[in-house]
Every structure is written in C-alpha cells, then in structure tokens.
C-alpha positions, 0 to 999 in steps of 0.5 A: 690864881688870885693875887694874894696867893701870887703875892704869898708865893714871890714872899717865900721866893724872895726869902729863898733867892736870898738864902741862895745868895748868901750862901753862893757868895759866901765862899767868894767872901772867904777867899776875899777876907784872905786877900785883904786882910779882913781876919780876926785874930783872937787877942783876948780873952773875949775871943770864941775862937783860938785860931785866926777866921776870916770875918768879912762875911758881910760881903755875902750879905751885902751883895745877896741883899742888894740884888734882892732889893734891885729886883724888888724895886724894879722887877717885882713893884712895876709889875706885880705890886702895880696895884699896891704901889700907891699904897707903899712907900716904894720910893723909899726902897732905894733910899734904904739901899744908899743907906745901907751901902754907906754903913756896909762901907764903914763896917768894911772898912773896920773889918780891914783896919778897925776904927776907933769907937767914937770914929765909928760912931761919928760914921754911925750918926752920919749914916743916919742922918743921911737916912732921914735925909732921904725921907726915912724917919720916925715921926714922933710927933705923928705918932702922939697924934700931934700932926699939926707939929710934925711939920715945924721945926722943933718937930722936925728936929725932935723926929731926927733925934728919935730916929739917929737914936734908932737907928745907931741904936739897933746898928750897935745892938746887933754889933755887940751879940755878934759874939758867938757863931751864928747868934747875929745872923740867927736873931736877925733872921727870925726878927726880919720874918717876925717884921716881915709877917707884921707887915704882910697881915697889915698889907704893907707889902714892901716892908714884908719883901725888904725884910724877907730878903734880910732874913734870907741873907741872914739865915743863908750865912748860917751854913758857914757861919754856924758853930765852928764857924769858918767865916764871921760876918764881921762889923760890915755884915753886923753894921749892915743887917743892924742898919737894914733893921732899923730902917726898915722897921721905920717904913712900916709905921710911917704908915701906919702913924700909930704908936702901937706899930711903932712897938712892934721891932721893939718887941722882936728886939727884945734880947738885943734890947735888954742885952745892951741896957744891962751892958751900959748898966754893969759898965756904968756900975763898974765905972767902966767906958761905955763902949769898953767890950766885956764878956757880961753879955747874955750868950757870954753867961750861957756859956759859961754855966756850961752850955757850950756855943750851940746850946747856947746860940740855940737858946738864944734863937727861942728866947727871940722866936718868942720875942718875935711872937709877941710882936706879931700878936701885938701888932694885932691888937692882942695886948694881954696876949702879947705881954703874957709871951712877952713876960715869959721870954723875961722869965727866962732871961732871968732865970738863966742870968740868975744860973749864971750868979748862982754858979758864980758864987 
C-alpha cells in the first residue's frame, strides 16, 4: 500500500474518530450543563428558543478535539508522518492545543457565569498573545516578500498586531453565528474540510489533520445540536472552534510564506467575514456599541422572511460550501475561477438581504 493512500485512509479516520467523539461525550456534556448551571435561559427577544437548554456543549468539543490532537502529536507523526516530519511544523501541534485549552476555559467560564464583554475580550487578546508566544504567528512582513524586516522589531511588532487581530477576529466572528441550532458548528465543519483540503493538495499534512479532527468534533455535535437543538455549544465551544480556525489557518502559510496562502481562510470565511463587517456597520450607523447583540445578523434576516431555523441553517451551509470552494480553487492558483464562485456566493447574500428589505418595507 503506497503512502499516499495510508495517508488519505488515517485523514478520513481522523475525521471520523472525531466525529465519534463528539457525539459519544455529548450526552456527558448535557448532563454537566445541569450540574453546574451552564443553561441558557431565553431573556430576550434575540433568544431562538423559548424554554431553558443546556449550552455547555463545547465540552464535547473540547474533549473530542483534544484526543484527536494527542494522537495526531504523538501516535500518528512519530510514526506514519516520520518522513514528512521535517516538512511541517509538528512543534506547533501542541502549541495550538495550550492555546486552544486557554480560550475554552474562558468560554467555559462565561458559559457558567457570563463575562462582561471587554473582560472576555481582554482574555481573547491575552490568549492570543500567548499564541504567538509559542511560535504561531503571521509574518506579515514575510508575506510582502520583505524577509529582511521580519526579524526586527517594528516587524515583530506589526506581525503580533495582525496576528491578535486574526485571531480575536475569527474567535468572535464564530461567536456571533452562533445564533441558530447547528449554524456554528455547520459552518466550522465545512471551513475546517475547505482548509483541510487546502492543506492536503499543497502536502501540508499537519494542517490537514488538525483541521480534519475540528471538522469531525464540529459535524458530530450536529446530532444534538441540529434543529431542535437539545444542547448549544455555548461560548466555550464557539470561543474554542473559532480559536482552532484561526490558529490553525496560521500554520499553513507560514509555510508557505505566500500571501495567496494566506487569502485562502479568508476566503472560506466569508459568511462570517461579511456578517460581522455589516454588524459593526449597522451598529456604528445606529450609534450603537459595537458589541451591543441585535438580531441584524444574516441567518436573523433569513428567518424572518419566513424560512424557518432548518431552511435557514441550511442556506446558510451552501452559501460556505461555495465559500469553502473558492478557497480551495484559489489556493490552486485558479483566480478567475475562484473569484466567479466567490461573486456568486456575494450575489446570493445579497439577494436574500435585499428579500429581507423588500419584505421589511
């Protein structure tokens, strides 16, 4: 058996196991929710439920996702990526995991208790910072082929900006969609396999299994988290995946020191992307605090032109499905390609945003 085919046989395992996972600790993380008061309680009119739920589901995550990375780390590199190990950045595997664990404690924390918004995101930047600590960073100055300056310490300091960014970024880009059964972990799921395949064509094997065993944690909550929902992932699941985005996108292209690698998760995250701009836009509008919730956001509109939670949670995985696609074509090198998906995907947003107008008036 040639090693490619081993190699493709443990990616798709490695989704699996970590579906398996997910869905096996679910139940415990149901029960945990109970015992320490981690339920979200509809207080407002932004709620999608009317009756208490358990919302400590990142737990199932967490825990699923932290095996898969143990055994990645020190099962599947010592052995079968033995000859691809001085090619990826398997240091960094474990850095990925304390980083990840700092945020889920945050999240798991507001999920009992909830945090005021500048302590979360004080907690946010310090978690970041932590992460490029370890040595997960994006060279910026690398990218725009000025190597000579990465090193100094403007660009040191200009690369910990763009990466706090980033990653604070993503982590509350993901927070915020979290606001229907299964959208979360539906579009984490099909961005981790749009990254994951990204990173198996150009063989940058870790990234593939990192982001293999997120989208399996991602898509095996969805049996319980799936319209009607009978737990949320909360804000240490939401918090935790978001985090697992970011810095994981990160090690592909520092690799591959290219800017057109470094498009590439900004491609798949699109919806996230654009829902998060036009919130800061209609807040900002509105003269309304940046971080004050609404109901503005894009799967918020869906519904109410009358698509119901699974229409809409549906529409909302195509349009990242095609988001998803343009990245990988991108990464290829097939530009035209990749921005003809990339304007359909727009078109579609914007027509249903402009649905939602029409109705409205």
């Amino acid at each position: 058996m040639s090693d490619i085919v081993i190699i493709r046989m443990i990616i798709i395992l490695c989704v699996l196991v970590a579906f398996g996972l997910t869905a096996a600790f679910s139940p415990l993380a149901i029960k945990v929710s109970g015992l320490i008061g981690a339920m979200d309680i509809p207080k407002d009119d932004r709620r999608m439920h009317d009756k208490p739920i358990p919302r400590f589901g990142g737990l199932a995550i967490f825990i699923s996702v932290t095996l898969m990375i143990l055994i990645i780390r020190f099962i599947l590199f010592p052995t079968t990526f033995l000859a691809y190990e001085r090619y990826e950045p398997v240091g960094l595997i474990l850095a990925v995991l304390a980083g990840g664990t700092m945020i889920f404690v945050v999240g798991a924390i507001d999920d009992v208790k909830p945090l005021n918004a500048w302590v979360k995101l004080v907690c946010q930047i310090a978690c970041a910072c932590g992460t490029f600590a370890l040595g997960i960073r994006i060279e910026i100055i690398k990218l725009l082929g000025l190597s000579f300056a990465q090193n100094t310490a403007g660009g040191m300091i200009i690369s910990l900006i763009v990466t706090v960014i980033w990653i604070v970024a993503i982590i509350n880009m993901i927070n915020l969609i979290d606001g229907m059964d299964g959208l979360a972990s539906g579009v984490v799921g099909i961005a981790s396999l749009a990254i994951a395949y990204s990173g198996y064509i150009h063989g940058q094997y870790a990234v593939t299994l990192l982001m293999c065993a997120v989208a399996g944690a991602a898509l095996g909550f969805l049996p319980v988290n799936f319209y009607p929902a009978k737990i949320i992932m909360g804000d240490s699941g939401a918090m935790f995946l978001g985090y697992m985005l970011a810095a994981v996108s990160i090690i592909g292209p520092a690799k591959g020191a290219t800017l057109v690698a470094s498009l590439v998760p900004i491609l798949v995250l699109g919806v996230p992307i654009f829902d998060i701009a036009f919130a800061i836009i209609r807040r900002l509008i509105r003269r309304q605090p940046v971080f004050k919730p609404d109901k503005g956001h894009l799967h918020h509109q869906l519904y109410r032109i009358g698509m119901g939670q699974r229409r809409t949670v549906l529409m909302m995985y195509g349009i990242s499905s095609v988001m998803g696609m343009a990245a990988i074509i991108f990464s290829r090198r097939l530009y035209l390609e990749a921005i003809l998906l990339f304007l359909v995907a727009l078109f579609f947003i914007f027509i249903l945003v402009w649905s939602w107008k029409s109705k409205k008036n």
